[in-house]
C-alpha positions in Angstrom: 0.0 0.0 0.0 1.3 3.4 -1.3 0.8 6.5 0.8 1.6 10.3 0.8 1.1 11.6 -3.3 0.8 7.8 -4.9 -2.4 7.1 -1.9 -4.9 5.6 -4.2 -3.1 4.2 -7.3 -2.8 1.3 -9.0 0.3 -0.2 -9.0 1.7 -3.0 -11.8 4.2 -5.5 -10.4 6.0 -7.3 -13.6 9.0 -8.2 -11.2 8.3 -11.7 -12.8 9.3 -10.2 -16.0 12.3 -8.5 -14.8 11.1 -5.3 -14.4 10.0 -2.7 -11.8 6.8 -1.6 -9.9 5.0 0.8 -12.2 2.0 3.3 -11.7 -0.6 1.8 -13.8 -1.6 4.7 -16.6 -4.7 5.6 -17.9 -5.7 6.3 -21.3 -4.2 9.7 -20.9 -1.2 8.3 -20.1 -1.9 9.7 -16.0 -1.5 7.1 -12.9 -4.8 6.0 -12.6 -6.4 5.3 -9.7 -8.7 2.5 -8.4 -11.9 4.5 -9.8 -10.9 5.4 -13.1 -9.3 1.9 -13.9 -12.7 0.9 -13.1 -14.9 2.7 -15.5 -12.7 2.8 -18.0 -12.9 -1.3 -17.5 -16.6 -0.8 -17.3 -17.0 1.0 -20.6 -14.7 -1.6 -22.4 -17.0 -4.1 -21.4 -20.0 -2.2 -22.0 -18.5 -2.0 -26.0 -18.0 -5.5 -26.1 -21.3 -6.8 -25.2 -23.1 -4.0 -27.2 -20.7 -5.4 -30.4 -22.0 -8.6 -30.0 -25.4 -7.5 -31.0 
């Protein structure tokens, strides 16, 4: 768990790749937190099923 300015992101951990912990980014390239990783997850999904019909 992150505090101070990085509270409330999301992390990546691909230190079974070789590589470092990394802020997750949004679309816009920002750290994104929990939230925002969450609708933009939503509105992928939401695509998907609405491309199936």
């Amino acid at each position: 768990m992150a505090s101070g300015p990085e509270r409330g992101r999301i992390w990546s951990d691909d230190r079974a790749d070789d590589r470092d912990l990394e802020p997750l980014l949004g679309a816009g390239q920002e750290p994104t937190t929990f939230a925002l990783w969450y609708r933009e997850w939503l509105a992928d999904a939401v695509r998907k099923v609405e491309a199936t019909r």
